[in-house]
N, C-alpha and C positions, 0 to 999 in steps of 0.2 A: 412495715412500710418501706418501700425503696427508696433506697437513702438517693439524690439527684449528683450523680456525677460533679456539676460542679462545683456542689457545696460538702463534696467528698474528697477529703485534702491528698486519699491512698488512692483515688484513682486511675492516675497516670501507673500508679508504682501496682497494682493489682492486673496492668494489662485492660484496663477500660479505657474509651477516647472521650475526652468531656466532648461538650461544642464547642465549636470554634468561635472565639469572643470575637467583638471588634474591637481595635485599637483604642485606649483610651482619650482623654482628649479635655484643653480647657473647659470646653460644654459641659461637661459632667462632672463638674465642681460643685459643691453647695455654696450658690452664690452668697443666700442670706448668712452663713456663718463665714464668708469671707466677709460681706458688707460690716457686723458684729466686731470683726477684727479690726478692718482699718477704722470703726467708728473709736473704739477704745484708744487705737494709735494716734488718733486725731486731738480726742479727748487729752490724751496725755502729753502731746506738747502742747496743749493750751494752758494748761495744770501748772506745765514745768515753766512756761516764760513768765506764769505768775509769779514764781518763787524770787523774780528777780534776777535767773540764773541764767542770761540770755543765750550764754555761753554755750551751757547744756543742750538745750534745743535743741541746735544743730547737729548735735551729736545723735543726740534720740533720731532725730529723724533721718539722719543714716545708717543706725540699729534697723528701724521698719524699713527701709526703702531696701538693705542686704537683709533682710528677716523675709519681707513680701517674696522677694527672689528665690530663693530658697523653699518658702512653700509653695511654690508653685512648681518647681521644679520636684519637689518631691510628692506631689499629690501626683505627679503623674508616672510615678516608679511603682512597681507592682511591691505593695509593702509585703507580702508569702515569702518572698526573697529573702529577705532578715530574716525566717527562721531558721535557716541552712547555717546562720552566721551567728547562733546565739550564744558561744562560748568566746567569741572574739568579738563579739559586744560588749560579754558581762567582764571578758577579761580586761577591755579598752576602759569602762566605766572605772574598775579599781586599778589600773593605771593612773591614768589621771587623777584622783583624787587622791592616789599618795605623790605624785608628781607634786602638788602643792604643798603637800608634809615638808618634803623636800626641799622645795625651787623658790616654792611661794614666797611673797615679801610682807611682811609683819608692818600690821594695818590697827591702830586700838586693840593692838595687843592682838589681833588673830593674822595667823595667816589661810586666807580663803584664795587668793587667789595670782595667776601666774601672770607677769607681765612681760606682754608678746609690743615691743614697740611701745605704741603711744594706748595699746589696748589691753586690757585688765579680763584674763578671761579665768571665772568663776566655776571651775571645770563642775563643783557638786551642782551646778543648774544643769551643765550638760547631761551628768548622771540622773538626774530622773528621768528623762525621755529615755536612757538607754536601759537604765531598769525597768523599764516601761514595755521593750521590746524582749527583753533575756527574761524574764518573769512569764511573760505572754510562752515564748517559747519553749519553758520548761514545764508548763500546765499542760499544755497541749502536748504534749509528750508522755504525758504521763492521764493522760484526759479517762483513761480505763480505773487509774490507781487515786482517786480524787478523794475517794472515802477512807485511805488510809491517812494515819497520822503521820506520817514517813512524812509523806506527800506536803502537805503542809508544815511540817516541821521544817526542808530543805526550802520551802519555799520563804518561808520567813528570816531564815540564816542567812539565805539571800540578800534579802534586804538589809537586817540587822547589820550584817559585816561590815559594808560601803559606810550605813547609818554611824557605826560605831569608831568608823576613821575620819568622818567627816567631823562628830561629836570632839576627836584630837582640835581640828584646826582654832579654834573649837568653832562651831554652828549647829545649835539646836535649831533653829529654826528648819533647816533642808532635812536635818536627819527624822524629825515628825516625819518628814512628806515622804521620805523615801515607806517609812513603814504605813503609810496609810495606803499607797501607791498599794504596796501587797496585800494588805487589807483586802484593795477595790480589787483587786486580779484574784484573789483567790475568790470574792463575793462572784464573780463576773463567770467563772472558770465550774463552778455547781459546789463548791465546799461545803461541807456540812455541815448547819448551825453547832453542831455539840463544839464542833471544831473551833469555831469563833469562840466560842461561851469558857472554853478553857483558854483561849486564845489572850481574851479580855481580863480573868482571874489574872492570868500570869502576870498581863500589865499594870493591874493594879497593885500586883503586890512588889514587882517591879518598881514604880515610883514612889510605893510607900518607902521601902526600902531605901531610896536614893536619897528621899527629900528627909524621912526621921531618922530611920534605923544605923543606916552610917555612920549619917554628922555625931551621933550620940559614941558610938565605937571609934570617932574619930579616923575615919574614912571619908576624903573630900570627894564623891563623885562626879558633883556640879559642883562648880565657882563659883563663890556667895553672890555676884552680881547676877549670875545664872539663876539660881533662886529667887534673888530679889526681884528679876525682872517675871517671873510664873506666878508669883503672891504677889506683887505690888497692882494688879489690877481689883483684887479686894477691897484694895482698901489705899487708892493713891495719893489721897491728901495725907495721909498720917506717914509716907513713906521720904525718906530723905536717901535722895539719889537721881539720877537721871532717869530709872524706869517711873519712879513716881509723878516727876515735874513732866516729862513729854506727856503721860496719859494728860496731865492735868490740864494744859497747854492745846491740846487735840482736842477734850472736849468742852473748852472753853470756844477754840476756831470753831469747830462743825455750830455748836448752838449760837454763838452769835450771826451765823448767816441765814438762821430764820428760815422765811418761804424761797427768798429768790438773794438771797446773799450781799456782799458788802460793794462788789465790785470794786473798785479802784480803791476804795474807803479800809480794804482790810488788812485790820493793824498786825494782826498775829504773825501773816508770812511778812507784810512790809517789813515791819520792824525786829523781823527774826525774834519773836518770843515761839514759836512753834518750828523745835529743829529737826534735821532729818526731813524738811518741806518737800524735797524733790525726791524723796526714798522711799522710805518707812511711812511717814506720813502724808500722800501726798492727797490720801482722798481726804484728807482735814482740810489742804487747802481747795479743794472743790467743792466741800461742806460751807467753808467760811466765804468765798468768791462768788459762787453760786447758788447757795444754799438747800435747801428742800431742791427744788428744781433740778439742779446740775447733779447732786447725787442721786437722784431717783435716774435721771436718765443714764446715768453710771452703772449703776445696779443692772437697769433693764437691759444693755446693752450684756451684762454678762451674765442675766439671764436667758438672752437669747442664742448666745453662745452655746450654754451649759445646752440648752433643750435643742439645737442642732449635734451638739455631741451626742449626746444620749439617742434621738433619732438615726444617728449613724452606727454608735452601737447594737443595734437593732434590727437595722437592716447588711451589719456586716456578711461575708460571702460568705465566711467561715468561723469556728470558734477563735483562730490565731487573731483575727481582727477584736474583735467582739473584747477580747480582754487587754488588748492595746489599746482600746478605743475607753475600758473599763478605769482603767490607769491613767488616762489620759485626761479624762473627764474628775478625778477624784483628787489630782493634783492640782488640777485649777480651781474646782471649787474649794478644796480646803485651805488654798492659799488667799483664795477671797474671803473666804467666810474668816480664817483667823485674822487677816491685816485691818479688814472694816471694822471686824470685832476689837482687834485693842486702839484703835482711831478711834470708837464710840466708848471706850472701856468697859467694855465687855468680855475680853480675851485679854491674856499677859502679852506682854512686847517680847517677841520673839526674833526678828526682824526679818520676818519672811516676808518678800517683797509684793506689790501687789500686781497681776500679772499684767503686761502689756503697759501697765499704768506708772508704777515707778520707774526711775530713769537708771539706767544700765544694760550695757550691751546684753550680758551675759541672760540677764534674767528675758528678756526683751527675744533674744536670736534663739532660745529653746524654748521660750512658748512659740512662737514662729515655726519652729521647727515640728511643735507637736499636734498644731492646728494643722501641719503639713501633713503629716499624718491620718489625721482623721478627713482630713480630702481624699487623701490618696484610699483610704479607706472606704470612702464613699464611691469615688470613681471607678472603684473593681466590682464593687456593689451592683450599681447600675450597669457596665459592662459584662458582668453576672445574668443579671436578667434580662437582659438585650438577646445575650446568645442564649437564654433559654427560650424566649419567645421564636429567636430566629430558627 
């Protein structure tokens, strides 16, 4: 079958002329996953001036109002361009996060992040969107060699490395995302199931190791608090610590707000018994304010996120999108699925933030940026098929 010029990434470089596209343009935005966007942004400073924090708010919502900008600005740059740029992406990514090894300023004991002025930038948020783009471009590079192990071995050492300096500052919770991110790039990219299936051995024998085999040889590879917070969602009433009492506190808020929640009446964030309300747990105060109601519409709006990502994955122009768009998609939902999850105690306290939802530039300005993305994704997409039509 003749492969179509435009969705042939060597055709410029083989001496073939694609069609000539039209210029891209606000039009060809996927409106309903911007509307998904600014609903959650919306959502989340109603969330945050419940906590009491009026303070905050303001802030937040000069995070989205320089976030919106931003994705707009960048849905309309031809995202193919970043692959030309993928060694001084991946090299910028682990810059930064040993800049904070560095520079960073000691916060509860980590140092996550650099403070520029009055602003705290959390460079391991930036790194997922940029492993997002250097991952994409090294599959695709290699898109002949996907069956060898090579192939994926470097693609995972990828991730692991940034993963394994980030895990210094320390933050387990970003260094998951980074190796799930390659996970979804290599699913996205045609990997071969045997490849996963050794993939997933390794990891389990990996944590077995971390969490028994060590501490027994006395080897600390996690921080007992680190541990305590990955087992204290078993079993949080019988744990004494602060991972125990927030789960307990979290799912005390979500159930007491019932069908339609406590509204002005809710004691958990009024009276700061549920901490971390404006962070870590903030869909608990959405549970408890609003109840059933206000989280379902929570959820669905980042349902309909997820299902305009995946939509755009799909109809990307070329593979190099398709696994940006893969990584893209697999960082926000597993950063959803695990924060709802330890808010309803179901998942350990990690404190990976929930996206768009909790309050923070950092977390806040690279989902922004990776929804910019999948714009920009979409709008080469439809400019794709314009000049095929034309």
């Amino acid at each position: 079958m003749a492969t179509s010029p435009i969705l042939d990434p060597g055709a410029e470089r083989l001496g073939r002329s694609a069609p000539r596209m039209p210029a891209p343009g606000l039009l060809r935005i996927d409106p309903i996953l911007l509307l998904a966007t600014i609903g959650l942004g919306a959502c989340s400073l109603l969330a945050i001036d419940a906590t009491t924090k009026a303070s905050l708010v303001s802030k937040q919502g000069v995070f989205f109002a320089v976030g919106l900008v931003v994705l707009l600005l960048v849905s309309q740059v031809d995202y193919s361009r970043l692959r030309e740029l993928k060694y001084g992406v991946y090299g910028l990514m682990i810059a930064l996060i040993v800049a904070v090894i560095g520079l960073g300023g000691v916060t509860r004991g980590s140092r996550r992040a650099i403070d520029i002025g009055p602003v705290e930038l959390q460079t391991s948020e930036l790194g997922k969107v940029l492993l997002c783009l250097a991952l994409a471009a090294f599959l695709v590079d290699r898109s002949r060699r996907l069956g060898e192990r090579d192939t994926t071995s470097r693609a995972m050492l990828m991730a692991l490395f940034p993963a394994a300096l980030v895990m210094i500052q320390p933050d387990l919770g970003s260094a998951m995302v980074y190796v799930v991110i390659a996970l979804a790039a290599l699913f996205c990219a045609g990997t071969s199931w045997r490849h996963f299936a050794g993939l997933f051995a390794l990891g389990a024998a990996a944590i077995a190791i971390a969490l028994v085999g060590a501490p027994k040889l006395g080897v600390e590879v996690l921080h007992d608090y680190q541990v305590e917070r990955l087992t204290s969602f078993l079993h949080p009433s019988d744990v004494e610590g602060d991972a125990g009492y927030q789960q307990n506190q979290s799912v005390i808020a979500i159930g007491s707000g019932e069908r339609t929640g406590r509204g002005e009446e809710a004691t958990q964030t009024s009276l700061k018994f549920l901490p971390e309300d404006h962070t870590d747990f903030v869909f608990a105060v959405v549970g408890e304010r609003w109840g059933f109601v206000g989280a379902a519409l929570v959820l669905s709006l980042y349902a309909l996120l997820i299902w305009r990502a995946l939509r755009i994955l799909t109809m990307a122009k070329n593979l190099y999108g398709a696994v940006i768009a893969g990584g893209i998609v697999a960082m926000i939902l597993f950063q959803v699925f695990v924060n709802v999850g330890m808010n309803v105690g179901i998942m350990p306290v990690t404190g990976i933030p929930l996206p768009l939802m909790s309050y923070g530039g950092s977390s806040v300005l690279t989902t922004l940026l990776a929804v910019g993305l999948l714009q920009s994704i979409h709008v080469q997409a439809r400019a794709s098929r314009k000049g095929l039509l034309n």
